[in-house]
DRENFIZA-835048 format. One record per residue (C-alpha): x, y, z; residue number from 1. Coordinates in steps of 0.1 Angstrom, whole numbers. Each point is the difference from the previous one (the first is absolute). Example, Ala and Ser with C-alpha at 12.3 -4.5 7.8 and 13.67 -1.06 7.14 Angstrom:
<atoms>
+-------+-------+-------+-----+
:     u :     v :     w :   k :
+-------+-------+-------+-----+
:   123 :   -45 :    78 :   1 :
:    14 :    34 :    -7 :   2 :
+-------+-------+-------+-----+
</atoms>
This chain:
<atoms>
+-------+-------+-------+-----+
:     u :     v :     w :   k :
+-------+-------+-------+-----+
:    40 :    33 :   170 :   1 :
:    15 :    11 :   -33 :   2 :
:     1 :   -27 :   -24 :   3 :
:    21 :   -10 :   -27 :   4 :
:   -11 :    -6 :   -30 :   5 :
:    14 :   -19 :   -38 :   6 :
:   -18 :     6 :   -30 :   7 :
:     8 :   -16 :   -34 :   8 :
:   -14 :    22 :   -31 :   9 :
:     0 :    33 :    21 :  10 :
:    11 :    24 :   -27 :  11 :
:   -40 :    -1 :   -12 :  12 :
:   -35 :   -10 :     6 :  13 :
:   -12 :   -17 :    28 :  14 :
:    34 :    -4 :    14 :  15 :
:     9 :    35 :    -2 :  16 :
:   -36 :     6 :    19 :  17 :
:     8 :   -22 :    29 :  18 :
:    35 :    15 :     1 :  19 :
:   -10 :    36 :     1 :  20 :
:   -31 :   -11 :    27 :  21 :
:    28 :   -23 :    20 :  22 :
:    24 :    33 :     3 :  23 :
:   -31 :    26 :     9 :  24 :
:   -10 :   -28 :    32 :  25 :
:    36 :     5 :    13 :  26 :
:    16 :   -34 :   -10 :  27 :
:    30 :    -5 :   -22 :  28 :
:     4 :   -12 :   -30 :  29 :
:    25 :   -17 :   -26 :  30 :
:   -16 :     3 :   -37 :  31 :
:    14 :   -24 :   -20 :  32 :
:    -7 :     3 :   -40 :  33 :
:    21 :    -6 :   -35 :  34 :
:     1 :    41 :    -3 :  35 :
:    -3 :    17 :    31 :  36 :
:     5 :    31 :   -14 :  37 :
:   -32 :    14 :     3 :  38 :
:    -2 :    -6 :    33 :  39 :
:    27 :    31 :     6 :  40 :
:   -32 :    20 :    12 :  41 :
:    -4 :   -20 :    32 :  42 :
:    32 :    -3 :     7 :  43 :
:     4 :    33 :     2 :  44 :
:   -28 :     5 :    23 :  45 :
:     5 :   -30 :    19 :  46 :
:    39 :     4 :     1 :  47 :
:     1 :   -23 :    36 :  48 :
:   -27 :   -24 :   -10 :  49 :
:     5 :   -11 :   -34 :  50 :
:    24 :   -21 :   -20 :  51 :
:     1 :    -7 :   -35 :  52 :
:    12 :   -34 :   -10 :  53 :
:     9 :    -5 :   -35 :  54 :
:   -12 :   -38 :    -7 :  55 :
:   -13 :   -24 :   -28 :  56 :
:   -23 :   -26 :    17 :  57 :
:     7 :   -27 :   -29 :  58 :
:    35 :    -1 :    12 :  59 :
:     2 :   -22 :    31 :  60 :
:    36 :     9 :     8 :  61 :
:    -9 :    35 :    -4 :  62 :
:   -31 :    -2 :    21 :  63 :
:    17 :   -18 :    31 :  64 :
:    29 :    24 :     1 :  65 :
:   -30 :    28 :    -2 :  66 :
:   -21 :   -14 :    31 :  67 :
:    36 :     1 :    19 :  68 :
:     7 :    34 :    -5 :  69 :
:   -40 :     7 :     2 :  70 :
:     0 :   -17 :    38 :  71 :
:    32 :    22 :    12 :  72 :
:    -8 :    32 :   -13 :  73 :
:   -27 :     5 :    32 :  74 :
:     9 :   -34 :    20 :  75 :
:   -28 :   -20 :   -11 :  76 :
:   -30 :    -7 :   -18 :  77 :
:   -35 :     2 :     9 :  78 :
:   -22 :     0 :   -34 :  79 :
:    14 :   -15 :   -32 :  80 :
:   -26 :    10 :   -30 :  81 :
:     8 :   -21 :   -29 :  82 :
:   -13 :    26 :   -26 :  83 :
:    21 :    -3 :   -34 :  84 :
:   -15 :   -13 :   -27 :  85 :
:   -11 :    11 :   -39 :  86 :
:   -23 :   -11 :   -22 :  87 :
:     2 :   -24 :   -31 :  88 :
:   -30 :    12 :   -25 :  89 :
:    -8 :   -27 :   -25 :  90 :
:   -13 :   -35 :   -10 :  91 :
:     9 :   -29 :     6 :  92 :
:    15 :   -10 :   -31 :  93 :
:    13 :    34 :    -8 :  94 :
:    27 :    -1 :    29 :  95 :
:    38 :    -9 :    -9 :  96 :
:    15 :   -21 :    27 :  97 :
:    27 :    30 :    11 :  98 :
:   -31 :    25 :     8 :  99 :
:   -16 :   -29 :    19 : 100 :
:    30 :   -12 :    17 : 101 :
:     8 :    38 :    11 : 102 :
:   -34 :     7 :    14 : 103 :
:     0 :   -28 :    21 : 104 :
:    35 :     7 :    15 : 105 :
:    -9 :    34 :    12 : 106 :
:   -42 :   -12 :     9 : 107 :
:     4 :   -31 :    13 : 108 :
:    43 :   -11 :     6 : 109 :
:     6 :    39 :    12 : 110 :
:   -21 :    -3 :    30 : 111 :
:     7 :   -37 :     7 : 112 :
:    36 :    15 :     4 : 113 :
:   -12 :    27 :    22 : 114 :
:   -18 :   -21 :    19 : 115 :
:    32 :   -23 :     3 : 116 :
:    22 :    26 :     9 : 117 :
:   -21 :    15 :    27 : 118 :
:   -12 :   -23 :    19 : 119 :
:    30 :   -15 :    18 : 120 :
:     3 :    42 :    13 : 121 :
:   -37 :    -5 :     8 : 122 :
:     2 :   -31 :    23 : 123 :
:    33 :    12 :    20 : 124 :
:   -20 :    29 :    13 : 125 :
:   -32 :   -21 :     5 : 126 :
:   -25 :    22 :   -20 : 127 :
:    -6 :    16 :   -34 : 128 :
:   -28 :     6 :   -23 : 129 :
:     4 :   -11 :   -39 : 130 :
:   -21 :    20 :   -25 : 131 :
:    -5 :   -25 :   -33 : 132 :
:   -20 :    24 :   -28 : 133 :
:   -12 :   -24 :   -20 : 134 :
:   -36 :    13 :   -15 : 135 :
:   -36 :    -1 :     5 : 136 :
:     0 :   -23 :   -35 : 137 :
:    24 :   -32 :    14 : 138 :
:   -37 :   -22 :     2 : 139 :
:     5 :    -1 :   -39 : 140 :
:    12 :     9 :   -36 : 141 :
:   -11 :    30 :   -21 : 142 :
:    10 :     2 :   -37 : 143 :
:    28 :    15 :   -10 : 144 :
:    14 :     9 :    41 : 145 :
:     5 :   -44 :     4 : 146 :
:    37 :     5 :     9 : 147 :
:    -8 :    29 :    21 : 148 :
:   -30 :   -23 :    17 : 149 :
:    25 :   -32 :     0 : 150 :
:    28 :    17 :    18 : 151 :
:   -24 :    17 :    27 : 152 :
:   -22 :   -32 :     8 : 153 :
:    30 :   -22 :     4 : 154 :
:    16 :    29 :    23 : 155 :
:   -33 :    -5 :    23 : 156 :
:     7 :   -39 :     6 : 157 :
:    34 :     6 :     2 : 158 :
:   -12 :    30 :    25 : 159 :
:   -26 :   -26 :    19 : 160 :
:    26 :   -26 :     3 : 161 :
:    25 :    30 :    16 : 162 :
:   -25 :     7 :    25 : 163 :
:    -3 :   -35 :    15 : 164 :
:    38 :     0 :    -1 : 165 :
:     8 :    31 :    20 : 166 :
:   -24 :     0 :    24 : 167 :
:    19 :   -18 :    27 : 168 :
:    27 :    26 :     0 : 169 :
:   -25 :    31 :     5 : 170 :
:    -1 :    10 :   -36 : 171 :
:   -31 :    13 :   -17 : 172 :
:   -10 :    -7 :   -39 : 173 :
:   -28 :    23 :   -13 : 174 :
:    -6 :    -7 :   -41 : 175 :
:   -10 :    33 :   -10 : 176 :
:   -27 :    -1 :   -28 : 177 :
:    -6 :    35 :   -19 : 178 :
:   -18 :     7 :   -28 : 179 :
:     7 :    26 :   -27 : 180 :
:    17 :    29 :    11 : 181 :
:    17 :    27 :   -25 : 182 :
:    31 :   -11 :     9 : 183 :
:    20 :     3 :   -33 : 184 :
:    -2 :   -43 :    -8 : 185 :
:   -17 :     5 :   -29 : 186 :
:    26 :    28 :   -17 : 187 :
:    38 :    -2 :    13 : 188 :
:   -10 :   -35 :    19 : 189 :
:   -10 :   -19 :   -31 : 190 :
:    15 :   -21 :   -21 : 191 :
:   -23 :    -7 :   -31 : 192 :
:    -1 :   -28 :   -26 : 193 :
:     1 :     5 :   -39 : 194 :
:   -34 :    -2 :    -7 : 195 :
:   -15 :   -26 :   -20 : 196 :
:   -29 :    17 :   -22 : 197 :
:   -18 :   -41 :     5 : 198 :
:   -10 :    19 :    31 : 199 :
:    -8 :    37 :    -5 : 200 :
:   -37 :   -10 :     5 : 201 :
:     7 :   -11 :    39 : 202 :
:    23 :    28 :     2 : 203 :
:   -28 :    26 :   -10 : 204 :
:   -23 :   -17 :    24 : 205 :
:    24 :     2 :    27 : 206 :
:     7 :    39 :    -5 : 207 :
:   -41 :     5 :    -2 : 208 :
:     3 :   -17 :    36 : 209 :
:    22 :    18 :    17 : 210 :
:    -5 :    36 :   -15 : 211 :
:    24 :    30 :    12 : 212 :
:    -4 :    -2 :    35 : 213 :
:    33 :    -1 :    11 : 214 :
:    -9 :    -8 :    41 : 215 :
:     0 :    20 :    31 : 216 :
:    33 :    11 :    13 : 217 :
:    24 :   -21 :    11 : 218 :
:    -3 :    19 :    31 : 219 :
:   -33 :    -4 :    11 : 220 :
:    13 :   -38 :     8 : 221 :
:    24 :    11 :    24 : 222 :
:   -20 :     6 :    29 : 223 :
:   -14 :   -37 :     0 : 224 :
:    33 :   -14 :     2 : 225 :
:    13 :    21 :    27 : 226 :
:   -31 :   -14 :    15 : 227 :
:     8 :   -33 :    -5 : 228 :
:    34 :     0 :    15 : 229 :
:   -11 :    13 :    27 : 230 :
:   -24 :   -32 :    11 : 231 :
:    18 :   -24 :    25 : 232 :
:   -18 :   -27 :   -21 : 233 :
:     3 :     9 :   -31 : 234 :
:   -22 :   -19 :   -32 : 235 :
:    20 :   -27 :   -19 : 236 :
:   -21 :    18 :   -32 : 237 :
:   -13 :    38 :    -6 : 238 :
:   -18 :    14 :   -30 : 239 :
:     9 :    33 :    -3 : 240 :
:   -29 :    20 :   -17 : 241 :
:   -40 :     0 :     4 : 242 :
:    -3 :    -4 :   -33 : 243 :
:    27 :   -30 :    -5 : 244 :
:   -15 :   -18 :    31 : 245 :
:   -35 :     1 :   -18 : 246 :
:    18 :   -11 :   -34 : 247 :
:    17 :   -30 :    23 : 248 :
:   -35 :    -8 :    12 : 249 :
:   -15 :     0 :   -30 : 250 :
:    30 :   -27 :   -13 : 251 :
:    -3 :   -22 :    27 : 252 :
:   -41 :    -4 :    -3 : 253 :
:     8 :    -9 :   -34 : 254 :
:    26 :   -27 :     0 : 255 :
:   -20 :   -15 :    33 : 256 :
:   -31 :     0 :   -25 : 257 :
:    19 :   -19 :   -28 : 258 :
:    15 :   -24 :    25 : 259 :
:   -36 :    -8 :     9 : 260 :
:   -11 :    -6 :   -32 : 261 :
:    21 :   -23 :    -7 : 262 :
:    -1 :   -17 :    33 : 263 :
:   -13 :   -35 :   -14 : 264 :
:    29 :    -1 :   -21 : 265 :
:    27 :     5 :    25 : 266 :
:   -15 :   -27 :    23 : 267 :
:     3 :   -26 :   -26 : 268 :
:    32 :    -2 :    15 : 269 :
:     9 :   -10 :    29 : 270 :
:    36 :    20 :    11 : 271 :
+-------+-------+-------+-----+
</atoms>
């Protein structure tokens, strides 16, 4: 059965991917991003199977007037992949409240208006399948990518609580965790703080860290999606990435260590 698909952020990265790997199995899809101008190539290919929907998640109006037109360009909507997002580089005390405020409206308030808008379409036909990316770093902050980590972890209890939600009405929540993919976040998807020189020794540390290694291709996470919404029962969570499910091991053996340690001290009282 040909499926119809809406993905936010689909001009690049991972949501171009799934786009491109959603068109090649057949289905249809309507890419929704700020610019969808560089998405001319597919629709040129895919002239019967792809629409381009101009749309700023951080405007709610915008984005429920979107998911309308998005549902009756093919009839209805089987796979919503709430993809958009950027990322805001800096410390803590560097950010102004605009570049904070903006991040969040397009990380965290754009796909709570997604999910708003789509799931009334969703429960009239009884089934559906929502994507949240969020990333395989929402167990916990990282200096200098907090906001980034903030907006993503609160999208996965916002996602959890979705899932529980939705369920009686046949729809499916999957929270989507990838790891680092050269998807463009960290050039035309980052906002960056002035940089206070207080902190140009964590900054140096960071950069030694991480090195060049951009990550594999946005691509090569295609197929495990693809996979994934295919599965009658779907997982509430997915890692996406051998090397970000070991990380994501590695995180959780450590915070269930420090909780042990300091074991006595939490059962001094008695909540």
């Amino acid at each position: 059965m040909t499926r119809v698909w809406l993905i936010t952020g689909a001009s690049r990265g991972l949501g171009r991917a799934f786009a491109e790997a959603a068109l090649e199995a057949g289905d249809r899809v309507v890419a929704a991003a700020r610019d969808v101008e560089p998405l001319a190539d597919l629709a040129q290919k895919y002239p019967d199977d792809l629409v381009r929907l101009p749309l700023d998640v951080s405007d709610r109006a915008a984005v429920q007037q979107g998911v309308d037109r998005a549902a009756a360009a093919f009839g209805r909507l089987d796979i919503v992949v709430n993809n958009a997002g950027g990322l805001l580089l800096g410390m803590i005390e560097e950010a102004t409240e605009e570049q904070i405020r903006a991040h969040l409206d397009v990380n965290l308030f754009g796909a709570i208006w997604v999910a708003q808008a789509v799931v009334p379409h969703l429960r009239a036909q009884g089934s559906g399948h929502i994507l949240q990316v969020t990333s395989m770093g929402t167990g916990g902050g990282f200096a200098s990518t907090g906001f980034y980590a903030a907006g993503k972890s609160a999208l996965d209890s916002i996602s959890q609580a979705l899932a529980m939600e939705v369920e009686p009405f046949g729809i499916k929540v999957t929270i989507v965790q990838p790891g680092g993919y050269s998807t463009a976040l960290f050039t035309t998807g980052t906002t960056a703080t002035e940089a206070d020189p207080a902190y140009e020794p964590l900054r140096a540390r960071l950069a030694e860290m991480w090195g060049e290694d951009a990550g594999p291709d946005p691509s090569t996470a295609a197929p495990v999606v693809m996979e994934l919404v295919d599965l009658p029962e779907p997982p509430l969570r997915l890692i996406v990435g051998g090397h970000s499910y070991d990380l994501v091991q590695e995180m959780d053996r450590a915070r269930a260590a420090e909780y042990r340690a300091w074991e006595h001290l939490s059962r001094k009282a008695p909540g």
